[in-house]
C-alpha positions as CSV (number, residue, x, y, z in Angstrom):
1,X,75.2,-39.0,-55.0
2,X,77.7,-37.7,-52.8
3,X,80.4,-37.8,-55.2
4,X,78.3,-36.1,-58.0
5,X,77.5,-33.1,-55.3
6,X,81.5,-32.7,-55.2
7,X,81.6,-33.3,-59.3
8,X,79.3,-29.9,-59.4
9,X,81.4,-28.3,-56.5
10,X,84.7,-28.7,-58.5
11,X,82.9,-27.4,-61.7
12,X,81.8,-23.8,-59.7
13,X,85.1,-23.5,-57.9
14,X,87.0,-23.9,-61.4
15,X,84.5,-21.6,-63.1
16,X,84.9,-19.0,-60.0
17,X,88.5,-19.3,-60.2
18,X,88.7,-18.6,-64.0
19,X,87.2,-14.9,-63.3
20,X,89.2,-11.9,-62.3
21,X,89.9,-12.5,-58.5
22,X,90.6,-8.4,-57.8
23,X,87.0,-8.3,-58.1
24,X,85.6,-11.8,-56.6
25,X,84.0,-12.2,-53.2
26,X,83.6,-16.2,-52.3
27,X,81.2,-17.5,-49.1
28,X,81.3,-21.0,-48.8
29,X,79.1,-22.7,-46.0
30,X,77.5,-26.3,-44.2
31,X,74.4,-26.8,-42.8
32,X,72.4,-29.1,-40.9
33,X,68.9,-29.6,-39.4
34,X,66.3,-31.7,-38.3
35,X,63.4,-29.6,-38.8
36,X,62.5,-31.5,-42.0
37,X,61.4,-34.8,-43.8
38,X,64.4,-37.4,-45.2
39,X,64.1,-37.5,-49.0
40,X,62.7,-41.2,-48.8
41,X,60.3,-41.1,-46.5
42,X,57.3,-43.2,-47.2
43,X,53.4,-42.7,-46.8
44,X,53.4,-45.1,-44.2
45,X,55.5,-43.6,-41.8
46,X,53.2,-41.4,-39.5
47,X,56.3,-40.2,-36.7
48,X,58.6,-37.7,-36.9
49,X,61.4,-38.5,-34.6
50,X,64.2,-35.9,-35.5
51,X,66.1,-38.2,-35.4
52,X,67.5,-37.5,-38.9
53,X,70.3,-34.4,-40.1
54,X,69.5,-34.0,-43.3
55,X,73.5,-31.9,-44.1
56,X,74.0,-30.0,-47.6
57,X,76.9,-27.7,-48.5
58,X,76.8,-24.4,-50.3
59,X,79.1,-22.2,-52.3
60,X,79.0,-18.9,-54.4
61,X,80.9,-15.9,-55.3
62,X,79.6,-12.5,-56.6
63,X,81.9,-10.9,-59.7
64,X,82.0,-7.1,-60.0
65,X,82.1,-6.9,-63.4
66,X,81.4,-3.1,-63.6
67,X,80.1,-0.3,-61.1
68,X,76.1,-0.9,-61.9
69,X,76.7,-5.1,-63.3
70,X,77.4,-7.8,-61.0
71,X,77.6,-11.7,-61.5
72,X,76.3,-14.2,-58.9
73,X,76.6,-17.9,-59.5
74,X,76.6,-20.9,-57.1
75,X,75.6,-24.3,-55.6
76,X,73.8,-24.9,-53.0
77,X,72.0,-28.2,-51.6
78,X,68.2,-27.9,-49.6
79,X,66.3,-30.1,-48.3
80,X,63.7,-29.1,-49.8
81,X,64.6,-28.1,-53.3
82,X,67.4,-30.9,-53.6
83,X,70.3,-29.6,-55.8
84,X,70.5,-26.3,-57.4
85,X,73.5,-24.4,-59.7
86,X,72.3,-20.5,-60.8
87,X,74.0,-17.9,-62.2
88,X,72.6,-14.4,-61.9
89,X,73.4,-10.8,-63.8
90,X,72.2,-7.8,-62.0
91,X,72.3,-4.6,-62.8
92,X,72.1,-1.6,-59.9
93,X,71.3,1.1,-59.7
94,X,70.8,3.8,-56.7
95,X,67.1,3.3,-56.5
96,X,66.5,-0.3,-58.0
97,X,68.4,-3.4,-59.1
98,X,67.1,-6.6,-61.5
99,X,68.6,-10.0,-62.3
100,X,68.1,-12.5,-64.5
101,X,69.6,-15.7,-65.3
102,X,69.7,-19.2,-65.4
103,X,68.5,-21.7,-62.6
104,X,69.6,-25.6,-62.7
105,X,68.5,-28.5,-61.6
106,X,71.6,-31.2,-61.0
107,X,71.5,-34.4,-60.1
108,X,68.4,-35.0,-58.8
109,X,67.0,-37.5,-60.8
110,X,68.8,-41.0,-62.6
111,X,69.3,-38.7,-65.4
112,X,72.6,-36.8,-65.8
113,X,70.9,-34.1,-67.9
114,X,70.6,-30.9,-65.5
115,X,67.1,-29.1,-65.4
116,X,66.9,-26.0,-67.3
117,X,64.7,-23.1,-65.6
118,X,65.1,-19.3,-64.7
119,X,66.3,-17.2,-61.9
120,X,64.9,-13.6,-61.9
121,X,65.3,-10.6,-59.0
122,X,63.6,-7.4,-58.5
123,X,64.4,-4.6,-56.1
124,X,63.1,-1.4,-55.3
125,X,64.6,0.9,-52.4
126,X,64.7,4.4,-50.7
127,X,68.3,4.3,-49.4
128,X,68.6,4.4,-45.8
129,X,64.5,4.6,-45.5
130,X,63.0,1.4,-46.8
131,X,63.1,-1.7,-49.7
132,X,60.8,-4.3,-51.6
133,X,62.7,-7.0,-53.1
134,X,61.3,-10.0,-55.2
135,X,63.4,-13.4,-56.3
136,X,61.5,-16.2,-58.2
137,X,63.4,-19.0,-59.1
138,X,61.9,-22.1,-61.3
139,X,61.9,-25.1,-63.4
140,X,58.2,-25.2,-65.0
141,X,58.2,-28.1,-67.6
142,X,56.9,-31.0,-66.1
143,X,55.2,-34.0,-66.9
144,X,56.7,-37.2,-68.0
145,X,58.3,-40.2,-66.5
146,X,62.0,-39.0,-64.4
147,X,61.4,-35.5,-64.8
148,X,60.8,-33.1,-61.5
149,X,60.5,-29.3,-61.3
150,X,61.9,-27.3,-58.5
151,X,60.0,-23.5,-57.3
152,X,61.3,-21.0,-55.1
153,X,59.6,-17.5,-54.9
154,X,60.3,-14.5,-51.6
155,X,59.5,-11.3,-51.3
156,X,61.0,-8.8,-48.9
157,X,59.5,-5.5,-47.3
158,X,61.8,-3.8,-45.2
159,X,62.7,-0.3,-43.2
160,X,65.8,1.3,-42.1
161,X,65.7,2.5,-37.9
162,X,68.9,3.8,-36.0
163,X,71.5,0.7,-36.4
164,X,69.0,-2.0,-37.3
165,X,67.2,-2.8,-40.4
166,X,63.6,-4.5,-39.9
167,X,62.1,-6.5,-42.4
168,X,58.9,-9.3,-43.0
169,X,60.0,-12.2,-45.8
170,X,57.0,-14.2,-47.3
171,X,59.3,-17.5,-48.8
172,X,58.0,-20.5,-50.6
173,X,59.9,-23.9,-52.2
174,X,58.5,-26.5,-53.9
175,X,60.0,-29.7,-55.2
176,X,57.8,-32.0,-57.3
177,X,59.2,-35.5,-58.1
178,X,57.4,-37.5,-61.2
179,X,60.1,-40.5,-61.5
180,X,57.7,-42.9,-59.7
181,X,54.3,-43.5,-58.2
182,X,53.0,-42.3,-55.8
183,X,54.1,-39.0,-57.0
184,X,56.1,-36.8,-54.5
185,X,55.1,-32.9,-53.6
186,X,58.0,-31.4,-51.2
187,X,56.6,-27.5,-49.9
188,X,57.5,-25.6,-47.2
189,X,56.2,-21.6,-46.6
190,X,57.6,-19.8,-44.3
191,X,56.5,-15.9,-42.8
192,X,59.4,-14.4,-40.9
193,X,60.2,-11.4,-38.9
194,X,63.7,-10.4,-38.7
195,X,66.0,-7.3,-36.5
196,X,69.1,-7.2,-38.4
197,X,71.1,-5.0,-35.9
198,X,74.6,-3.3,-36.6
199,X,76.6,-0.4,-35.2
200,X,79.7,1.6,-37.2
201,X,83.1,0.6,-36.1
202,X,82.0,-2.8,-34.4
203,X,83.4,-5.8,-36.1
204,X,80.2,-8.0,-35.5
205,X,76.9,-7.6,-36.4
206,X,73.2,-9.5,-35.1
207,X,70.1,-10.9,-36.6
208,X,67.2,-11.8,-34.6
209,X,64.1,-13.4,-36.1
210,X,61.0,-15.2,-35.7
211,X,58.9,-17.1,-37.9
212,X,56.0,-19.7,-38.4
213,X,57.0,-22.5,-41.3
214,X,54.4,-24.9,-42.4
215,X,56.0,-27.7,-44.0
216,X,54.1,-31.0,-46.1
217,X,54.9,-34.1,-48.2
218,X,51.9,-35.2,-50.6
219,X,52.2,-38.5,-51.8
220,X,49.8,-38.4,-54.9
221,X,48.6,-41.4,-56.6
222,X,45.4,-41.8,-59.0
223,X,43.2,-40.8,-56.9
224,X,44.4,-40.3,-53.6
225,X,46.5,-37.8,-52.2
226,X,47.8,-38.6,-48.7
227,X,49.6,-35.5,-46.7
228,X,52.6,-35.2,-43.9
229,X,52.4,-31.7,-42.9
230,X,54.4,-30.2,-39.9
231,X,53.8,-26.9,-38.3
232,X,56.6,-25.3,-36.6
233,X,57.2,-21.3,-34.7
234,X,60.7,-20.6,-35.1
235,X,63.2,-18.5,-33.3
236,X,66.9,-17.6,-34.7
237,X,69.9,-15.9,-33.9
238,X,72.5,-15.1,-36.1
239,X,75.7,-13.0,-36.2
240,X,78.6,-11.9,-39.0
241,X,82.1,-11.7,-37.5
242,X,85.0,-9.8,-39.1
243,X,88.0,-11.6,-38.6
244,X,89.8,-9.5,-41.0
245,X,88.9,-6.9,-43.7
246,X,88.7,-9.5,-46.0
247,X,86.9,-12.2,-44.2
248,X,83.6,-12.6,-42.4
249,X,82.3,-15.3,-40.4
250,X,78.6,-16.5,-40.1
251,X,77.0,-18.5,-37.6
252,X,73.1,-19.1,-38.0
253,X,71.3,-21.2,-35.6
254,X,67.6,-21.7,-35.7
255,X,65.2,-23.8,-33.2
256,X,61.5,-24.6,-32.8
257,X,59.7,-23.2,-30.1
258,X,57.4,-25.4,-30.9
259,X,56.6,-28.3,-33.6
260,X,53.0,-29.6,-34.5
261,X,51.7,-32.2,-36.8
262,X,48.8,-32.3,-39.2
263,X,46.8,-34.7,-41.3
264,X,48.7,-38.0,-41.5
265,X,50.9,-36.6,-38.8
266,X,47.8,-35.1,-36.2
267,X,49.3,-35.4,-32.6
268,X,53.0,-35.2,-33.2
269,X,54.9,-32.4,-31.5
270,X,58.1,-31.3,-30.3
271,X,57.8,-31.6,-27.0
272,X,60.5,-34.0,-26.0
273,X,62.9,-33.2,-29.3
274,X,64.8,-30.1,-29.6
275,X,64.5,-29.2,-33.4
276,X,67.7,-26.6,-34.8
277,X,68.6,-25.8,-38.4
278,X,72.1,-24.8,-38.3
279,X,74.3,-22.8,-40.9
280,X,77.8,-21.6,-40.7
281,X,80.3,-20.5,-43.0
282,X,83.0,-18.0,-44.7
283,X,82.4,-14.8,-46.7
284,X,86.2,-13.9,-48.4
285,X,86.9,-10.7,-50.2
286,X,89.8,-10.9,-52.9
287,X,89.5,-7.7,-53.9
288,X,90.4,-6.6,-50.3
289,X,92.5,-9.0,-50.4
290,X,94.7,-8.4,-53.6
291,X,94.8,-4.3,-52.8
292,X,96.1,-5.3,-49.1
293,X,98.6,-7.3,-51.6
């Protein structure tokens, strides 16, 4: 598995590097948690430990291929959704911007063929005074024996105040494996407040947030369906650093304030675990890059 995650990764970097550079900006990035369920986790286990890091990898880059039309495509690896490759068109304009394009399910099942679904965005805005974006990813066909569909779906309201921007996110993902019984159904949701604070002229900028996830496994056979769920309130700190003009560096760490279990799981908690999600990585700009050239 491992190697075919790399396989996809040298597909997007020779893809990206095919494009005009002048005009590329790359983020690359590795995370790691243990605020989630290990992809084979069985019916029968009734703990949660922590005591796994669940690690993925990610990596895009965003083409300016004219002043309103932009191209996004990448990789990315969740513990929830498994494996996804999209590419995304979308066009701006002062007051709105929509995307479309094509969302892909790789390796994720003993099949080699990748999962065909769509990636759409929405996004309306008042400049400087507030925004209501919209991003719904999926893979709908299901069911027949090795087949699985992947969902995501957020939506953004947000406000502009002196040197912060202040928004609520509503976010959903869904992973639903038919290659064998009992049938697996991987969903998290998650309500978050976030304080994205910046100031002109300094070379860092913060994000403060706070949210409540509620996370469950169903393990569905004929006819019963027997449910993990964990419950966790979430507090996170994050912050961009420019190094350079042309190159920004992010460091996102998350933790539970506290972890509670439910159905199959009643009476776990986090009391004696400390629970993180952590993300870090590189934002470059060639086109800063190439005109500093």
């Amino acid at each position: 598995m491992k190697r075919r995650k790399l396989i996809v990764l040298l597909i997007f970097i020779i893809f990206t590097a095919s494009t005009s550079l002048a005009a590329l900006e790359i983020n690359a990035g590795f995370r790691i948690e243990n605020i989630s369920f290990k992809n084979d986790r069985t019916k029968t286990e009734t703990t949660f430990n922590g005591l796994t890091f669940p690690w993925g990898l990610a990596i895009s880059g965003n083409h300016v291929i004219s002043d309103n039309l932009i191209m996004e495509a990448g990789y990315y690896n969740d513990p929830i959704l498994r494996n996804i490759s999209y590419a995304l068109f979308s066009f701006k304009h002062q007051y709105f911007n929509v995307g479309v394009g094509p969302f892909l399910g790789v390796f994720n099942a003993s099949t080699y063929m990748p999962k065909l679904g769509l990636s759409t965005s929405a996004e309306l805005s008042l400049p400087g005074i507030l925004f209501l974006s919209f991003r719904a990813d999926n893979i709908m066909t299901l069911i027949q024996s090795d087949d699985y569909t992947q969902e995501l779906n957020e939506i953004a309201f947000g406000f502009y105040v002196p040197n912060a921007i202040c928004s609520f996110t509503i976010l959903t993902k869904q992973f639903t494996d038919n290659t064998a019984l009992p049938r697996i159904i991987d969903k998290v949701s998650r309500y978050s407040l976030q304080a994205d604070i910046f100031q002109k002229n300094v070379p860092y900028r913060l994000m403060l947030s706070f949210a409540y996830e509620n996370m469950f496994r169903d393990f569905v056979e004929t006819a019963i369906t027997t449910r993990h769920t964990l419950n966790s309130i979430i507090m996170g700190t994050a912050f961009d650093l420019n190094i350079r003009d042309n190159l920004v560096f992010t460091f996102d760490l998350e933790s539970s304030i506290y972890t509670f279990g439910q159905d199959e799981l009643l009476g776990v908690s986090s009391s004696d675990k400390f629970l993180f999600r952590l993300y870090t990585g590189v934002k470059m700009n060639l086109s800063d890059y190439f005109k500093n050239k």
